[in-house]
C-alpha positions as CSV (number, residue, x, y, z in Angstrom):
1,X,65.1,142.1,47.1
2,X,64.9,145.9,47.4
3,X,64.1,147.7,43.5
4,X,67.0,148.5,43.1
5,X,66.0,149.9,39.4
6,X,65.0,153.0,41.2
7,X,67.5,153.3,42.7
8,X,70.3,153.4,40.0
9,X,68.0,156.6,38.3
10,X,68.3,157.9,41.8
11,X,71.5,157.4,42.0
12,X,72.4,158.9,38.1
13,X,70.4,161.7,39.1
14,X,71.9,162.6,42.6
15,X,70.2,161.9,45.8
16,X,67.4,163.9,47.5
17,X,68.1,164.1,51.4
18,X,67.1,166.2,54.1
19,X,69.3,168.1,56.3
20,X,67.9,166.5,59.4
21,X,69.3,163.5,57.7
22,X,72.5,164.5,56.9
23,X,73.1,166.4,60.5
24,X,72.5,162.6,62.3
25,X,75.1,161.2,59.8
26,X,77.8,163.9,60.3
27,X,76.6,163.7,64.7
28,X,77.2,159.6,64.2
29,X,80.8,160.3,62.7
30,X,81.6,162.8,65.3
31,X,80.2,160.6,68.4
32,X,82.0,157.4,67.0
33,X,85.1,159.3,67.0
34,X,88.2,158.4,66.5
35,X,86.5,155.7,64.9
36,X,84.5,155.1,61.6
37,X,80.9,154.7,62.1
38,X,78.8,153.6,59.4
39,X,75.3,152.9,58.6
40,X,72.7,152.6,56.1
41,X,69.8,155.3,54.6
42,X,66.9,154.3,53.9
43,X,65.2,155.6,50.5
44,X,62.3,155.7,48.2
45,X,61.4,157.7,44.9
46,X,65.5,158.6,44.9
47,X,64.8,160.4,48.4
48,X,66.1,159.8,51.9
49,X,64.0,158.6,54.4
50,X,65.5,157.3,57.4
51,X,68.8,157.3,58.8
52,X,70.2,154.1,60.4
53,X,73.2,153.8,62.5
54,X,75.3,150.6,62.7
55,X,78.4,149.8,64.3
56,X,81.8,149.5,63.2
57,X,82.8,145.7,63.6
58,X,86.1,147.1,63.1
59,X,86.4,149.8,65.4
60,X,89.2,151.4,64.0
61,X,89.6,154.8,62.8
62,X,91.2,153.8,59.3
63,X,88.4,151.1,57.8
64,X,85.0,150.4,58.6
65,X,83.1,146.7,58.7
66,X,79.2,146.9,59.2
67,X,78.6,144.9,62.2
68,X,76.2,141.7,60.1
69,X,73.5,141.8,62.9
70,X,73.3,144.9,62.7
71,X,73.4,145.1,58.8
72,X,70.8,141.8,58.7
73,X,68.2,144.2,60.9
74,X,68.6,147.4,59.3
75,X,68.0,145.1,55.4
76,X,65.3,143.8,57.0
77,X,63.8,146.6,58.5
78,X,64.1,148.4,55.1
79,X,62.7,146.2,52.7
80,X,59.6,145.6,55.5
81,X,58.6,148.9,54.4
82,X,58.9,148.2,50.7
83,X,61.5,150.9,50.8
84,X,65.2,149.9,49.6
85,X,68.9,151.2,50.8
86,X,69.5,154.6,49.0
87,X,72.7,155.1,50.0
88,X,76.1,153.6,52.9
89,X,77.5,155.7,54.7
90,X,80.9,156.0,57.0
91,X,82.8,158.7,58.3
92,X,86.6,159.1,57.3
93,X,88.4,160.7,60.2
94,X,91.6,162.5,58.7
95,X,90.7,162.2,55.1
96,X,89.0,164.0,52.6
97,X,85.1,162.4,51.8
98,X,86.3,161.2,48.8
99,X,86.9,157.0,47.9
100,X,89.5,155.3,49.2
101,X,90.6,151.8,47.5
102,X,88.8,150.3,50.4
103,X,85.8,151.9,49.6
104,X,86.0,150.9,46.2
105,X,86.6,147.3,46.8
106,X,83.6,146.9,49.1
107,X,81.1,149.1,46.9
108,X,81.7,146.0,44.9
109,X,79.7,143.9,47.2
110,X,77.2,147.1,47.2
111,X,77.1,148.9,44.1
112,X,73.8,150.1,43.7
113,X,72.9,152.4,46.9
114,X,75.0,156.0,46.7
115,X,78.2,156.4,49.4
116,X,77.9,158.8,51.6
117,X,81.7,159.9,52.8
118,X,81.6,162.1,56.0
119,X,85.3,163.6,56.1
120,X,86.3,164.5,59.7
121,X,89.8,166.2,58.1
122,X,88.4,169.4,59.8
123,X,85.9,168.5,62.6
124,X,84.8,171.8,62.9
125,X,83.6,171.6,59.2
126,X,82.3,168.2,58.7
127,X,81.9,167.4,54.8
128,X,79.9,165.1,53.3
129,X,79.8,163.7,49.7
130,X,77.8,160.9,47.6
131,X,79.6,158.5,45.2
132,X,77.9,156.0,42.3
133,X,80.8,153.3,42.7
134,X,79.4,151.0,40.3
135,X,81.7,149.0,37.4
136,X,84.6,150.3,39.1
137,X,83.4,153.7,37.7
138,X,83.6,156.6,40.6
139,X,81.1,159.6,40.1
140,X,80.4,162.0,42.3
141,X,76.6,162.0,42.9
142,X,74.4,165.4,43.7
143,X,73.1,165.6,46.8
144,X,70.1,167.7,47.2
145,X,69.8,168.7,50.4
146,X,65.5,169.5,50.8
């Protein structure tokens, strides 16, 4: 099982991430289009290390489901590396990057990694934000873009 004490301090603390990083998450959400795409980031020491895209089970533009082979590898692939999931992301296509009740009720399932929200409201200027969704609490989370 990932550490995920390290990440909760990351999380409380905001999230170090390149901008690499985030322009191959806000890319994904454009190319899945009018669909959510989703995914997982990798993480250690509370910073971002890898970006991994997974498809939408779902393909729908109003929810998102993390295709479960895809989900199993990426885990996998992770904690191989003795690394553990900083953060999920997904896109929201005509919504702002903030938590819908969806959200909320499936960071239950996942409440330590950070969500990242891409909001597609304005394609042209793609937003991103990080959310701690843990205890049904929602906080913003800082996202330090290195």
């Amino acid at each position: 099982m990932a550490d995920t004490g390290r990440l909760c301090v990351a999380s409380l603390l905001g999230v170090k991430i390149a901008q690499a990083h985030i322009d191959e998450i806000v890319a994904h959400a454009l190319e899945d289009r009018p669909n959510e795409c989703c995914g997982m980031v990798s993480g250690a020491d509370g910073a971002a290390t890898e970006v991994f895209r997974a498809r939408n089970a779902l393909a729908s533009p109003f929810s998102f489901d993390m295709e479960p082979s895809d989900q199993f590898a990426i885990y996998n692939t992770i904690e191989d590396r003795g690394e553990y999931i900083l953060a999920i992301y997904h896109s929201h296509t005509k919504s702002p990057a903030e938590p819908s009740q969806s959200d909320r009720n499936n960071a239950r399932s996942w409440p330590d990694p950070v969500w990242l929200i891409v909001s597609l409201a304005d394609p042209d200027e793609p937003a991103i934000r990080g959310w701690d969704m843990r205890g049904g609490k929602v906080q913003e989370v800082e996202l330090e873009i290195v």
